[in-house]
C-alpha positions as CSV (number, residue, x, y, z in Angstrom):
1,X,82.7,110.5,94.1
2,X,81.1,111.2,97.7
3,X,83.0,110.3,100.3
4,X,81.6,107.9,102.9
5,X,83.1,109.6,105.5
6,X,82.5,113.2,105.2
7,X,80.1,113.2,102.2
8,X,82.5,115.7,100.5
9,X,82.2,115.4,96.9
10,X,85.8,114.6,95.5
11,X,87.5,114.0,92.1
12,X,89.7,110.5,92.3
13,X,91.4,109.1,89.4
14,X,91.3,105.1,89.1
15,X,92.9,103.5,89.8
16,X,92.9,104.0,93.6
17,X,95.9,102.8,95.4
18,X,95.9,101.7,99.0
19,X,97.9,105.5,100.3
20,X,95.1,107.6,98.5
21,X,93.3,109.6,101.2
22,X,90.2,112.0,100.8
23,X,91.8,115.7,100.6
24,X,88.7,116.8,102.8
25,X,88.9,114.5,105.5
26,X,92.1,112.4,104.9
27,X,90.6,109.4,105.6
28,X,91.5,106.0,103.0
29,X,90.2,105.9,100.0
30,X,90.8,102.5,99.1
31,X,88.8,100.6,101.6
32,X,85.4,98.6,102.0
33,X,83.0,102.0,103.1
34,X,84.4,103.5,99.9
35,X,83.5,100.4,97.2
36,X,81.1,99.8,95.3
37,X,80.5,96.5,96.6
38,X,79.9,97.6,100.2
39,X,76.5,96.3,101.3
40,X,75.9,96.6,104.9
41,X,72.9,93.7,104.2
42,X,75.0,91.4,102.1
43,X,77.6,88.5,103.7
44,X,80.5,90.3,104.6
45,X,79.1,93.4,104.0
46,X,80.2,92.5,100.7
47,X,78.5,92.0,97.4
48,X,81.5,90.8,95.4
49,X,81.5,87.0,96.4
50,X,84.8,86.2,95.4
51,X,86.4,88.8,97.9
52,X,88.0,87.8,100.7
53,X,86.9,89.0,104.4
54,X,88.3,92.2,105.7
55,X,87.2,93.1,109.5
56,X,88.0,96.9,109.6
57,X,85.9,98.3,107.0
58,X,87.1,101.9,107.4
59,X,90.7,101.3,106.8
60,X,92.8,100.7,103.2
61,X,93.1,96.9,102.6
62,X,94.6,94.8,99.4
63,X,91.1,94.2,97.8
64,X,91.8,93.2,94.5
65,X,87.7,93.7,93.9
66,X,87.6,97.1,95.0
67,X,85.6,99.4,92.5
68,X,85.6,103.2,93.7
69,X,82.1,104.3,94.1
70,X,80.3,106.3,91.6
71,X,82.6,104.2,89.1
72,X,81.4,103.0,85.9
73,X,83.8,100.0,86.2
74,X,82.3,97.1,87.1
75,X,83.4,92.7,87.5
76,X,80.2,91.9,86.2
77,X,80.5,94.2,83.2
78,X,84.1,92.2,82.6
79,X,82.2,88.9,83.2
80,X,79.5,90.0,80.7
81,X,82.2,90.6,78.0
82,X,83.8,87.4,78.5
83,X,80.5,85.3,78.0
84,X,79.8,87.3,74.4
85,X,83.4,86.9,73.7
86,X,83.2,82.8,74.2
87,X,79.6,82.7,72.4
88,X,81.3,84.7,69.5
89,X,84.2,82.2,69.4
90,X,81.9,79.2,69.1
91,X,79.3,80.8,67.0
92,X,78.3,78.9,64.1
93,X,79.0,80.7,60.4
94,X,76.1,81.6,58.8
């Protein structure tokens, strides 16, 4: 990943837990710059809808829908999954 802080690019391992600081510039890891769902243009700065607000966006928080960026983890894919998982359930035998 970059970091949003000093565009440093950095190895993390998921998952990221609220003491994790960038080794370059030791600022949190696990915080609202640093997700995938930060959008500066969104409500809350936030694309995840279900998240809950958090007013300092540069410090670690309890976000239980943080996603590090540059991670290919993602709710949607989980919600995706789900769906085929319930269609396959109630799928018809041929």
């Amino acid at each position: 990943m970059i970091c949003a802080f000093c565009r440093s690019e950095i190895q993390v391992e998921e998952p990221v837990t609220r003491r994790d600081v960038c080794p370059k510039c030791g600022r949190d890891l696990h915080c609202c710059k640093q997700c995938k769902f930060y959008d500066p243009h969104s409500y809350n700065e936030c694309r995840e809808v279900m998240a809950e607000r958090v007013v300092d966006k540069e410090r670690a928080n309890l976000c239980e829908y943080f996603v590090i960026r540059g991670s290919s983890l993602m709710r949607t894919d989980k919600v995706k999954q789900a769906k085929e998982a319930l269609e396959n359930l109630f799928k018809k035998p041929s």
